[in-house]
N, C-alpha and C positions, 0 to 999 in steps of 0.2 A: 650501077647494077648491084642488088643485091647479094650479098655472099652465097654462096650455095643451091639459090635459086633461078637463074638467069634472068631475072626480072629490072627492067631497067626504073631509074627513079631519077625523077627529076631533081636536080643537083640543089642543094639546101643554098641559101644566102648566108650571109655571115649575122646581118644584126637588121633588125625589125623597126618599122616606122611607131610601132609604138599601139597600146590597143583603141586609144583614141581616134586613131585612123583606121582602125577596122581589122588591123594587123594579130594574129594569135602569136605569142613568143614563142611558145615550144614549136613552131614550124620553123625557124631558124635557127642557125647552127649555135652561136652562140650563149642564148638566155636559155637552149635547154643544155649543154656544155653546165652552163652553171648551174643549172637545176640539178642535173648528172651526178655532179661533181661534191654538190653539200647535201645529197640526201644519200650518200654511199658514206659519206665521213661521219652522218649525223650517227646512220646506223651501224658502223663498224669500231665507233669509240664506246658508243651503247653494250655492244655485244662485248668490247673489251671490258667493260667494267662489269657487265654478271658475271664473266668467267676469269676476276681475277683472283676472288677468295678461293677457286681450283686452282692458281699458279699457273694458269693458262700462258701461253706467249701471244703476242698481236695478231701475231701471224693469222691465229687459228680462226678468232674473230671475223679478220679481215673474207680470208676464205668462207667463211659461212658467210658472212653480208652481203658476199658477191653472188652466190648458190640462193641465199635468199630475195634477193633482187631481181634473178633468174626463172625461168619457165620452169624451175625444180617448187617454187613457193609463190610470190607475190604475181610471177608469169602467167600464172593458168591463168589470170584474166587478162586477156587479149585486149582489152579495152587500156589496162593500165601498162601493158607492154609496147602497145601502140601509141601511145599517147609521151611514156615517158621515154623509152628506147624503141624507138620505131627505126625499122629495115636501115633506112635512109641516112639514120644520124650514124650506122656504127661506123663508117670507114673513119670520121672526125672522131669518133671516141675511141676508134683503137689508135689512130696518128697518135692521138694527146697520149694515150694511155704506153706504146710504146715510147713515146719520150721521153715521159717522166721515166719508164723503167732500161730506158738507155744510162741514163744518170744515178738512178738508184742502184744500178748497177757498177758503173765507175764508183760512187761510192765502197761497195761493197768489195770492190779491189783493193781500195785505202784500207781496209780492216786486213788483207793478208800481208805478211810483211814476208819476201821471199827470206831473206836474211836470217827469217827463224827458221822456214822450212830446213835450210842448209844444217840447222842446229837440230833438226827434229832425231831421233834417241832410233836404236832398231828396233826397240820396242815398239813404239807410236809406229815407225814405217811398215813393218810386219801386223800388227793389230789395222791399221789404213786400209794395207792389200787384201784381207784377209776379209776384208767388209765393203772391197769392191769386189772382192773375186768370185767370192760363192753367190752373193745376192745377185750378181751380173750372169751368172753359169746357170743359177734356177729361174732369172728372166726369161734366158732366151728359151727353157725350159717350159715356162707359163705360157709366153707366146705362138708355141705350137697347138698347145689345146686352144688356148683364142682363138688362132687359125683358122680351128678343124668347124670352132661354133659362131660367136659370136661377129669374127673378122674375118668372115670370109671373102677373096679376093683381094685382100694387101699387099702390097710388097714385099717380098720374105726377108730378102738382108735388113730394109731401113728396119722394120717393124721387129726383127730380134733383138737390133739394137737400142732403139727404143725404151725396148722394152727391161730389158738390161739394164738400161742408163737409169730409168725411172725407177727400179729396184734398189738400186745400190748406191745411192745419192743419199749424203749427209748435209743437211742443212746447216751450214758452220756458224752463219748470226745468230737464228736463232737459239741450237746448240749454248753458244753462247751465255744464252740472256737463260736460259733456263737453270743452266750450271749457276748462274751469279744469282737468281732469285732459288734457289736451295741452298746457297752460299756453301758450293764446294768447287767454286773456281781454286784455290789455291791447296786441295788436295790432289794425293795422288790419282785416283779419279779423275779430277778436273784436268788438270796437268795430260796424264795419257790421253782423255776424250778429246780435248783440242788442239792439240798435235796431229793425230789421229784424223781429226775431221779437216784438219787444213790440206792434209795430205790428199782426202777424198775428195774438198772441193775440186782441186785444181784437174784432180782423174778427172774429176766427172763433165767438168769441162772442157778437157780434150775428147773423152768420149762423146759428148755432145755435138763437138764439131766433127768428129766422123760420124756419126748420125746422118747430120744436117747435108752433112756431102753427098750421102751414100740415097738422101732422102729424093734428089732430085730425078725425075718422070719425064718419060719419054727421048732419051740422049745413050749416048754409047756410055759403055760402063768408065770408059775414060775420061770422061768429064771429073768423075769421083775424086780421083785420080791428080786433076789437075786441081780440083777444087783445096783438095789439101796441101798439094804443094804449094799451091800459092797462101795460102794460109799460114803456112809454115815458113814459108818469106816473109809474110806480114811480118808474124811475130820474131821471128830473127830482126828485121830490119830494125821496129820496134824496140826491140831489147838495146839494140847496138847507137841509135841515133839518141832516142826519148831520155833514157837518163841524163846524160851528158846535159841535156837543156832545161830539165827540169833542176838540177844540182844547180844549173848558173840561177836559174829563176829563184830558188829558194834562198842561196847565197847573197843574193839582192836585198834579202827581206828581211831583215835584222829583226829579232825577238824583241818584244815591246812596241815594234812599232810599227804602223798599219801596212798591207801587203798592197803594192802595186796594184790598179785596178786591169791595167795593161797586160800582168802575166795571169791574174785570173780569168781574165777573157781568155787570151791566149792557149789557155789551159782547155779552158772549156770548149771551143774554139776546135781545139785538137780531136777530143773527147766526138764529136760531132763528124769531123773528118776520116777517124777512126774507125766509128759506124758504117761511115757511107762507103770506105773501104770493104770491107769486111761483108757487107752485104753486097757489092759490087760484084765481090768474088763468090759470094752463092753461100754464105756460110749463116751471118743472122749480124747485123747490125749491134746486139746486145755484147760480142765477142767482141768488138772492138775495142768498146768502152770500161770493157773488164781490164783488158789488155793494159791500157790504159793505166787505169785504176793501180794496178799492182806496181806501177812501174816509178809511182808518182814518189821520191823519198819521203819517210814516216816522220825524220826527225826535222825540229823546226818551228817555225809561225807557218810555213807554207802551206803545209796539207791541212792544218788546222781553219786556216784560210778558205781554203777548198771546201771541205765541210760547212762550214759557219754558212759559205756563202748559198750550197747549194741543197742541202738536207732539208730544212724545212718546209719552203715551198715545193721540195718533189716529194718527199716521203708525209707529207702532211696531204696535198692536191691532188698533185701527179698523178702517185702513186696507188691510190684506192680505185682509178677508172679500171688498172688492171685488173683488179680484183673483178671490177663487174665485168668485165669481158670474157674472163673467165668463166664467169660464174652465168653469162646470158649461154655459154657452148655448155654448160652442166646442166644437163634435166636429168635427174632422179629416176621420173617416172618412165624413164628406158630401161631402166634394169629392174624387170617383172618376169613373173614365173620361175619357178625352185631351178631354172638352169643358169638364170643371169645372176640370183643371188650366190647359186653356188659357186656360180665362178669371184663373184666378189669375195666371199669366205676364202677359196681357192689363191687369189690374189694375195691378201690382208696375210693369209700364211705362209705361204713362201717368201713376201718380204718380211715377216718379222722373221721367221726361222732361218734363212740365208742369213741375215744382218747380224742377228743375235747371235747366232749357233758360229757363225765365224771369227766372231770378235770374241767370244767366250772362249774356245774351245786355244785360238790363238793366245789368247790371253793366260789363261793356264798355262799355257806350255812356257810362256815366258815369266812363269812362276808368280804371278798376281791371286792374291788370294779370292777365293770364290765368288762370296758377294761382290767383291769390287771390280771383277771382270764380269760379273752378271750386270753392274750398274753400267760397266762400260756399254756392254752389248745394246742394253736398251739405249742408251743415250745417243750411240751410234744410229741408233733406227730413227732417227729425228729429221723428219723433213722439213719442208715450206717454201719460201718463193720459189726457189729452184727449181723446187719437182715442177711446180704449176710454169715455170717456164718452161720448162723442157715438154711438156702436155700439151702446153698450147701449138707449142714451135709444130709438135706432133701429128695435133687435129689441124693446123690449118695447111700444113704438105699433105695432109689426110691419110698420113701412114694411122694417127690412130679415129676409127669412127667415133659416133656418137655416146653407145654404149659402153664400149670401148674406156671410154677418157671420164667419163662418169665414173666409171667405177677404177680409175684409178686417182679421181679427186678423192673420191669417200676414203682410200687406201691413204692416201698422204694425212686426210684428217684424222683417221683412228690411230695413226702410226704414232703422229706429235701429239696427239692428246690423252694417248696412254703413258706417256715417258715421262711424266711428273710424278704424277702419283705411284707408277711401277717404282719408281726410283726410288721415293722418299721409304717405300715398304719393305724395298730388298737391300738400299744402303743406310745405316742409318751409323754415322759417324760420333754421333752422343754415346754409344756403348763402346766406346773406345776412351774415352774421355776420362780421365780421373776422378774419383768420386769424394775423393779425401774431402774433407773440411778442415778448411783452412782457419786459423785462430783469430789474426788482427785485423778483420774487417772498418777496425775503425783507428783515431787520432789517441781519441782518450782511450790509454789500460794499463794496465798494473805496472809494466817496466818497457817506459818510452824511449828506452837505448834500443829496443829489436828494429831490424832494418823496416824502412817507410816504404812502401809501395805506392806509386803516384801512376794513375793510368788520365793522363793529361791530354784531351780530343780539341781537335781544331778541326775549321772548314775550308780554311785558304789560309794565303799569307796575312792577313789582313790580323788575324790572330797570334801570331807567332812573336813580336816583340815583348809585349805583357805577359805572354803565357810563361817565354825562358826567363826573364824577371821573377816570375812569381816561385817558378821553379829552383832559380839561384838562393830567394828570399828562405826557400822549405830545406834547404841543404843539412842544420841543426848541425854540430858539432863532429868533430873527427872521433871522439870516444866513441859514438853511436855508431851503430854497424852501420852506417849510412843510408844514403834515398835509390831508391832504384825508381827509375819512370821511363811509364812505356809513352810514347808518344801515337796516339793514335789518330790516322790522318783520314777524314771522311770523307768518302768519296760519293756521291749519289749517283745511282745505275740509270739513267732515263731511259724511255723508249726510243734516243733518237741514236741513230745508225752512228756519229760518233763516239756515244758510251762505249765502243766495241774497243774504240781505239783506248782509252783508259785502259780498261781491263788489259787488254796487251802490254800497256805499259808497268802494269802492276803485275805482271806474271812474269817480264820478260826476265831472264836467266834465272828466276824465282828471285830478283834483285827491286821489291817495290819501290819504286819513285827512288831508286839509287843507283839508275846506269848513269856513272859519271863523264859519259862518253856524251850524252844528249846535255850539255851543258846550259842549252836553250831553252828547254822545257820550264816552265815556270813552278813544276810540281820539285823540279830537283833545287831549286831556289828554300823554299819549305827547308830540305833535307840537307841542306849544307849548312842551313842556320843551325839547326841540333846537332849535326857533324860540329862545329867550329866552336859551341857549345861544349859539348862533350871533351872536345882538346882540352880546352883553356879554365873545367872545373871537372872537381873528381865527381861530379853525378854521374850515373851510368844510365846514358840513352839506349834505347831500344826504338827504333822506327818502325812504325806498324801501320798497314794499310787498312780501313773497310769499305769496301765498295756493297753496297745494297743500298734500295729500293730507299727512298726518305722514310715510309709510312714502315718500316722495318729496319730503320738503322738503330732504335735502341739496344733490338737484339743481340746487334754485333758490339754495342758498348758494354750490354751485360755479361754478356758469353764472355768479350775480352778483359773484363775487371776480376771473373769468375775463375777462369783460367789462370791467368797471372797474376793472382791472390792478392791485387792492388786492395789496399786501407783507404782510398779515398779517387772517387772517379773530377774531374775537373769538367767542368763544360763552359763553351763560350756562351755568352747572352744573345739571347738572336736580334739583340740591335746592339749597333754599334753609336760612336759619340761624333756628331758633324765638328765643324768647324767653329762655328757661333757656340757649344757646349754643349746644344741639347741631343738629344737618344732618339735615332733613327732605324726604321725598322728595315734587316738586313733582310731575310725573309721570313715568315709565318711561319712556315713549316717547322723551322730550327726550333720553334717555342714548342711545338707541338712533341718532337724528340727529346726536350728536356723534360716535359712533362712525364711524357713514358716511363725515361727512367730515371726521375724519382721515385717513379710509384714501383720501379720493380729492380732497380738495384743490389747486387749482393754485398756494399758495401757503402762507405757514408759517399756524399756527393756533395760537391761545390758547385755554382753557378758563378763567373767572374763577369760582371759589368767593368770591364776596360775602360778605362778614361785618361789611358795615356801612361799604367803602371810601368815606374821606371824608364819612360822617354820612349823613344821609336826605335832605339836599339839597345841589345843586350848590353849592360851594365858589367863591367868587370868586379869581380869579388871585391877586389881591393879599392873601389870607387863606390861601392854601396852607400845610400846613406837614406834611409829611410824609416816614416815613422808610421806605426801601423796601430789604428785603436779597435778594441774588442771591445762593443757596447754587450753589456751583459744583463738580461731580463728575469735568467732562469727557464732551468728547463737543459734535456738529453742535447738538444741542437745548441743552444748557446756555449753550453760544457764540448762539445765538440770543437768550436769554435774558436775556444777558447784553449784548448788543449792544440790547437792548429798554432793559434797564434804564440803558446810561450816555446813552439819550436823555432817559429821564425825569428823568435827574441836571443835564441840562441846563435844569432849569424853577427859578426861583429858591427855590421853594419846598419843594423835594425832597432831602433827604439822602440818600445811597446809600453802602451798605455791601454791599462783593463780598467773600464767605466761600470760600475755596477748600479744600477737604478733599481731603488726601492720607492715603493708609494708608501706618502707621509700619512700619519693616523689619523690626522684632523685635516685630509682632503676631501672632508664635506660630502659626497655621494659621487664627485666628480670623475672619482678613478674608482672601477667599482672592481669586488675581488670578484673573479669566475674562473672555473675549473675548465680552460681549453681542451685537456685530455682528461677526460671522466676517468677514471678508474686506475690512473698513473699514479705510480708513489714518487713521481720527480725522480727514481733513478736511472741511468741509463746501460750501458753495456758493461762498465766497470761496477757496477751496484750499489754506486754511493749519491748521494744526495748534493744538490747547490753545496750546502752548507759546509758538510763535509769535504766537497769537492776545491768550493772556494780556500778552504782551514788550509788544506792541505797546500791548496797552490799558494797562498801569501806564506807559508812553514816558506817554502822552497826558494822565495824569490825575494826573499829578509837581502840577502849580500849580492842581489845582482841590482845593479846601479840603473840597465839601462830597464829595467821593467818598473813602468810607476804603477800603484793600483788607487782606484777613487772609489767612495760611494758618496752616489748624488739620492736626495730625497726630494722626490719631485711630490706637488700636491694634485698637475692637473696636466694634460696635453698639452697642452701650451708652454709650460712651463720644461716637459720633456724635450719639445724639440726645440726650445730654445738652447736646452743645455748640450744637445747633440749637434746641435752648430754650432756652438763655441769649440768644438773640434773637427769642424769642415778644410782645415788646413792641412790637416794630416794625409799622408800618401795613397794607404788604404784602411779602408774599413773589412773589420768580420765581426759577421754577425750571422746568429741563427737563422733559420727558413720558419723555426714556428717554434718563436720566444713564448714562454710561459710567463704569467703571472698577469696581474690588471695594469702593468704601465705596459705592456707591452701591446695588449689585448686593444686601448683605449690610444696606442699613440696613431692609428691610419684608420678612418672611417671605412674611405676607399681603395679597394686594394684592387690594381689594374692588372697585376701579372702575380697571379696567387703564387705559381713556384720562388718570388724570390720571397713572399711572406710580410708581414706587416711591417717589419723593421725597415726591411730590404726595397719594399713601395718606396715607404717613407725617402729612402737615402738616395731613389733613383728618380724623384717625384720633381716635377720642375718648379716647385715650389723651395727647395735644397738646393742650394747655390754649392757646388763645390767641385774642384777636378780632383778630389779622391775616388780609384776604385773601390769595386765591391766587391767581397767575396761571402754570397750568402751561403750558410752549410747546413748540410740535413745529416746527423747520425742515423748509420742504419740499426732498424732496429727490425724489429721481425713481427710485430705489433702494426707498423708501417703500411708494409707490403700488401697490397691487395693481390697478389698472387703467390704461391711457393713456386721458389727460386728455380728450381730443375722444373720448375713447369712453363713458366715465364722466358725464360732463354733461352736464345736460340741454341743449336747447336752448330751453328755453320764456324768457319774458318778463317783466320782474319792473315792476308801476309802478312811479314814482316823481313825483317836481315839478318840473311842466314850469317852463321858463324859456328853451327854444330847442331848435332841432331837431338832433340829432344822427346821424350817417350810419345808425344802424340804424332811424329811424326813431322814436329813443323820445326823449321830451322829459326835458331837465336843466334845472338851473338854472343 
């Protein structure tokens, strides 16, 4: 039978003999299932990519793809509505489609951790109530003029509450991904907004099951009644039995090593039994598997488990059917004539005015200054799945009608796709920010005793042996005000439902990737190594988190080298070294990040090709013994390079060797001279010339025993790298990103990965036999830059560990 029409249909088959037997597929269930299901993904990644340069969320996409899909767009033609979503297929497209959003939903349990609500502030509790109470008070307010026009004959209780619910609902994922793509998860802002919103999820879904209770037709009002109490059993029972077997399940599941296939079924298993409870009881199937969801513990391989296993195939397949299902109950073309629109104006403004006007007004009082409880308010007004489930739940108990749910789709879309750009207008956290300009953006200047600033980015553990090595190597002498380095740990935000859970972890007690309590977590692994570091050498670590977008993490490396006046940014090589020697590409994208920033750095940069610098573990000071050559061409980079390397020569454990290559006069045409930078006088940021620069460093290096200096006169390429493999035995190589002069120019025809530069091809070319690393270096110069600096960087927030308050607000140690 059809939905809403009493029309009965002959029951679809599952799978088709095929068109060579005469068979159409779209008349069975499943080759149109599959049709369904890749032409709503094709078009809702579509729609995600025009509206990502507006900071759009998926969410919003998804929602229009389903609306477009729908008899509001591609519907009016009955022919293609028939054809592709005909009467018959929807009862299998909503089974699938609530399936997948039974589990996208236990998912979205695993993103709330009860354990923090317990922590949430009375700030965040009061700002929560404040943005459930009044947007809930002017629902049920809206819903009486509905009432009197557009919904006439509803149910009075379900439909005030409804209505209510659907006002005052804070969309907590999305919420999320929008705070992390403006990169102010780790302000105050972020901080109250997600507090605040976790708080309202949890309202909004107990208000939802009083809804859902109070929804049910035709029965004594006592049904309601029981419908909650049993409800409220469930979840008691739930609370009291679930953890206890979920704690032994994860206890089973030792970190590092694969999770029982047995407790994820089991799991899943539950998740499904949960449902059928819970709908049993008259409440919504979806309620179970939240329940669920929350109850699962955070810390561990286990929940990690959970996700891996179940994220992709529902929030990738699943999960887009809901969207068309939504979106086939959404036509547009129902709300006509200046009374339907007005009521939608009517709608759109009591929910942003309730949400906002509550959270502000709250927010003041609890002494948040203006703009930043104005940002709250709006960010608070951030809908999505939720609202659309609570709409659906609404239209199909038919508390809400047609026109009705239309115009409170359009209300959910305007609400989340004004809150980006509201946001970035009315908070904007760079005018808070220091404007000072800071002096030693670089290695090489006038008096290299002033303390080093090293802002050192990794992507995983995979990076962290070479990187504290390299850092032990840059330590220079106790006379010198010493190294400060910030460690900054890269986190990339994805679209998928567990980025949510990172983020938590990088927020939780404002303690990033340092609750020493989750001793499992592979991210605190990272942070113990620069913890145990930090013990056993007087460097001063500083653990720093960035979570953003890949296609926007140089941002947060500019902003963070910018802020903490680091002299030199470090980055790993986006390929790492196999086993047999050669260079493996870790992923593309990382190349694509270091190119970034180079080109817009406030300070010099290193690129490290790792190939094993100082072993696979941190090296103690007093076991050092390494020999490090500075091939030197000429030129602002090589002089940086080199100014890097006679710090390193200052560690007792370091031998340094400075190779200087000159082209011989009688090299025949072979080495030709050419001007790489047009219009450079060879000096760099200290204003002195090679020449000068070199005078000065052999003055200095006359009585120090372990620094040797060469000059090689080479006549021809060949002859070049012969003579730079006669020191392939050495530990690491430095050398410039864009050596000047003609032996430099003439030593690599082909240059595969232009950021590390001709030398740098050359030393990583599998024509170079060596397990020395690399560290190629580019001096910032300002000449450089294809952008200015305060225009180029982001302004967002990066954690870090607290240990005292600093003027912008962010805790150090």
């Amino acid at each position: 039978m059809a939905p809403g029409n009493g029309t009965c249909y002959k029951p679809m088959k599952a799978t088709s003999n095929g068109v060579f037997q005469g068979d159409t597929p779209l008349d069975f269930a499943l080759p149109l299932a599959i049709l369904q299901i890749c032409l709503v993904v094709v078009l809702t990644r579509a729609l995600a990519f025009v509206l990502r340069p507006m900071r759009q969320p998926r969410v919003i996409a998804e929602i229009i793809g389903g609306i477009l899909l729908g008899p509001s767009a591609l519907g009016r033609n009955h022919q293609y509505l028939n054809t592709l979503f005909p009467a018959k297929s929807l009862t299998v497209l909503d089974t699938l489609a609530n399936l997948g959003l039974l589990f996208f939903l236990f998912l979205v349990g695993l993103e709330l951790d009860p354990k923090a609500l317990k922590r949430t502030g009375k700030k965040a509790f009061a700002i929560a109530m404040a943005g459930i109470g009044l947007p809930f008070i002017m629902g049920i307010g809206t819903s009486v003029v509905l009432r009197g026009t557009i919904s006439k004959g509803v149910s009075g209780p379900p439909f005030l509450v409804f209505m209510g619910v659907a006002l005052s609902i804070t969309a907590f994922p999305v919420l999320a991904r929008i705070l992390a793509e403006l990169k102010l998860l780790t302000t105050d802002v972020g901080r109250m907004a997600m507090s605040a919103a976790a708080v309202n999820d949890i309202a909004a879904w107990i208000l939802l099951a009083l809804a859902i209770a109070l929804s049910g037709t035709g029965h004594s009002p006592l049904v309601a009644l029981w419908v909650l109490l049993c409800g409220a059993g469930f979840v008691t029972a739930c609370v009291v039995i679930l953890p206890r077997v979920f704690t032994m399940m994860a206890q089973r599941c030792p970190d590092g090593e694969p999770v029982d296939e047995i407790y994820v079924c089991a799991t899943l298993c539950c998740v499904l039994a949960a449902g059928f409870i819970t709908d049993t009881i008259g409440i919504h199937a979806l309620f179970g598997a939240f329940v669920v969801g929350i109850l699962v513990p955070k810390e561990g391989a286990f929940a990690g488990a959970l996700v891996e296993k179940v994220e992709d195939l529902v929030s990738g397949l699943f999960l887009p059917l809901y969207f068309v299902s939504s979106g086939l109950k959404t036509n547009v073309a129902t709300i006509h004539g200046a009374q339907s629109w007005g009521l939608l104006v009517l709608v759109i403004t009591t929910a942003c005015f309730g949400k906002i006007v509550g959270t502000v007004v709250v927010s003041l009082l609890c002494k948040m200054p203006f703009q930043e409880a104005l940002a709250v308010g709006f960010l608070m007004n951030t809908k999505g799945l939720v609202e659309l489930i609570v709409l659906n739940i609404g239209r199909d108990r038919k508390v809400l009608n047609e026109e009705t749910f239309s115009i409170l789709v359009l209300m959910a879309i305007f609400t989340t796709f004004i809150t980006t750009p509201i946001v970035m207008a009315v908070y904007k956290p760079a005018k808070r920010a220091s404007k000072t300009e800071y002096k030693h953006r670089t290695i090489e200047r006038k008096d290299p005793s002033d303390q080093f600033r090293l802002l050192a980015c990794f992507h995983s553990s995979r990076n962290i042996p070479g990187l504290i090595n390299l850092i032990e190597a840059s330590r220079g002498t106790e006379k010198r005000q010493g190294l400060c380095v910030y460690a900054l740990h890269l986190m990339e935000l994805s679209e998928r439902p567990s980025a949510i859970l990172m983020v938590h972890k990088a927020r939780k007690n404002g303690l990033p990737f340092w609750n020493k309590i989750q001793q499992s977590d592979s991210s605190n692994q990272v942070v113990v190594a620069f913890e145990a570091f930090r013990q056993l050498s007087r460097v001063v670590i500083r653990p720093m988190t960035a979570i953003s977008a890949i296609h926007r993490m140089h941002e947060d490396i500019g902003e963070s080298a910018d802020r903490k006046r680091a002299a030199m940014i470090i980055l790993p090589f986006h390929k790492h070294q196999r086993i047999d020697g050669s260079l493996e590409t870790t992923r593309t994208e990382y190349r694509s990040v270091n190119r970034r920033v180079l080109e817009r750095a406030p300070c010099s940069v290193a690129i490290l090709v790792d190939r094993g610098f100082g072993g696979s573990t941190h090296v103690a000071a007093s076991n050092v013994s390494s020999s490090i050559t500075v091939l030197f061409f000429g030129g602002k980079d090589d002089r940086e390079a080199l100014a890097y390397g006679a710090r390193m020569a200052e560690h007792p454990g370091i031998s340094l060797t400075v190779v200087r290559y000159v082209a011989s006069q009688d090299s025949s045409g072979e080495i030709m001279t050419i001007d790489l930078n047009e219009g450079s006088d060879g000096s760099g940021s200290s204003g002195v010339s090679d020449g000068e620069y070199l005078a000065e460093f052999r003055k200095r290096i006359t009585e120090d025993g372990s620094i040797k200096y060469e000059e090689k006169v080479v006549k021809n390429p060949v002859e070049t790298a012969e003579s730079i493999r006669g020191f392939s035995r050495c530990n690491l190589f430095l050398v410039g990103r864009m050596s000047e002069g003609p032996v430099a120019a003439c030593l690599s025809a082909k240059i595969e990965c232009s950021e590390l530069g001709p030398v740098g091809n050359f030393l990583t070319s599998p024509e170079f036999v060596t397990s020395a690393s690399v560290l190629v270096v580019q001096q910032y110069s300002t000449e450089k830059r294809s952008t200015p600096r305060h225009s180029s960087m982001s302004s967002g927030k990066v954690a870090e560990l607290p240990a005292g308050e600093l003027d912008d607000g962010k805790m150090e140690v």
